[in-house]
N, C-alpha and C positions, 0 to 999 in steps of 0.2 A: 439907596437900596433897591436892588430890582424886584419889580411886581412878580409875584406866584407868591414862593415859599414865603419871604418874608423872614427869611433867614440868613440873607445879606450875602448868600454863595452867588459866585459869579457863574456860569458857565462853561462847560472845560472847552479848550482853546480847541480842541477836534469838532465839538460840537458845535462852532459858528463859523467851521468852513467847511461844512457841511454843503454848502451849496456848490462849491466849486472843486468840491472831492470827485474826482475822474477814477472810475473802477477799471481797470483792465481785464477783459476774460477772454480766455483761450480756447478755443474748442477743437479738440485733435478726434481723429475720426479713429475709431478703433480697428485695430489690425485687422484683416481677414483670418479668418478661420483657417485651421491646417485645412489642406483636401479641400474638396469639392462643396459649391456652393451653388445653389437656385437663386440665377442672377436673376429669372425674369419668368411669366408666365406669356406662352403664345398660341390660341385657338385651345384647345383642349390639353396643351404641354406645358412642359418645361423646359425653359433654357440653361444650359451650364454649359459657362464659357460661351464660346460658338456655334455649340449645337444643341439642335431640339428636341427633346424625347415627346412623342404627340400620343403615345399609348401608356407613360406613364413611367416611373422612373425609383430606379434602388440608388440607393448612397449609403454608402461604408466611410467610415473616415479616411480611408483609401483609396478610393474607385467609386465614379456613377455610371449607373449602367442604362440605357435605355431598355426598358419592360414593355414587354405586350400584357397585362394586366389581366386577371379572370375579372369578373363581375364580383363584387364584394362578397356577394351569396356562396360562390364558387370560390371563393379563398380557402386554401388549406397551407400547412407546412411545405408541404412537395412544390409548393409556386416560392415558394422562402429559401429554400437550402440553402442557398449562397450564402445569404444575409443571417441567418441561424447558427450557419457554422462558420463565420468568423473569427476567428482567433485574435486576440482571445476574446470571451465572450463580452456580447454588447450590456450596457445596464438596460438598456431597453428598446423596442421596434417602435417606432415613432406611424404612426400608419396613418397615412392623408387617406379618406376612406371616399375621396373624388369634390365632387361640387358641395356637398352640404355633408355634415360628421355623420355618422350614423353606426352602428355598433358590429363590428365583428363579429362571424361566425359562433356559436358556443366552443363548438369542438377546437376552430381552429387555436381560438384564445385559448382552452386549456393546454392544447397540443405543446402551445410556445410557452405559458407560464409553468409547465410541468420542467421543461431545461431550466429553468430558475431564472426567462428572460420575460422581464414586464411587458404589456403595451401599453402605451399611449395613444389613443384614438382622438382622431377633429379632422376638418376639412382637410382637402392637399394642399389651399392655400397658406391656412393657419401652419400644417406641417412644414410647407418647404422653408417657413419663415423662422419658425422655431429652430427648424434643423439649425438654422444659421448663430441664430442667440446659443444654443446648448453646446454646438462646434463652435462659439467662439471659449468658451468653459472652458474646452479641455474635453466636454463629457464623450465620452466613449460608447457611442449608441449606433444605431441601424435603423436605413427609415425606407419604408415603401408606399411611393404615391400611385394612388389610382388616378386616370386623366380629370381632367374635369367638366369632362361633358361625355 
């Protein structure tokens, strides 16, 4: 009788080839996101594709655009239109607010959540990184990084 239970059960034939059970795992890299993606960050930019945006940069699920950015302070709608009026509308502005998160405007945030479009506020690095997890979703958003320096 085998020592434990004391109850004279043998062990299931899986569990004493346990040692030389070999797991197979596969690891497939997940597809790229439609549209444009923040492959890299370089001095104070962003890289998509080949080129560099060094003052800051809009992404549509569409099109990136290189930005000369206001100062977060100086952020309004009127620096947005493009990104605002995207058809159809985004669930939300994904906004890198530069080197460290820091809070939007009042007015401008009311400005954008009165069209019925949220923000998302964190660093540009946290944003361009996200942009790419939420575009791998599917999600249907708008993002504007300020540089990061």
């Amino acid at each position: 009788m085998p020592s434990g239970s004391g109850r004279g059960r043998k062990a299931a034939p899986d569990a004493e080839r346990r040692g030389s059970l070999r797991v197979s795992v596969r690891l497939d890299r997940d597809a790229a996101p439609a549209g444009p993606t923040v492959n890299g960050f370089v001095g104070t930019g962003f890289r998509v594709g080949d080129t560099v945006h060094p003052s800051g940069l809009k992404l549509a699920p569409d099109w990136a655009r290189g930005w000369t950015a206001p100062r977060l302070e100086d952020l309004d709608e009127a620096a947005l239109a493009d990104l605002l009026a995207h058809e159809p509308p985004p669930e939300f502005l994904l906004l890198g607010t530069g080197p460290t998160m820091r809070r939007p405007p009042h007015a401008f945030a009311a400005a954008v959540e009165a069209r019925g479009i949220g923000i998302e506020a964190m660093d540009s690095r946290a944003a361009a990184r996200a942009w790419g997890v939420l575009r791998g979703e599917d999600r249907w958003i708008v993002a504007a990084l300020l540089p990061l320096g």
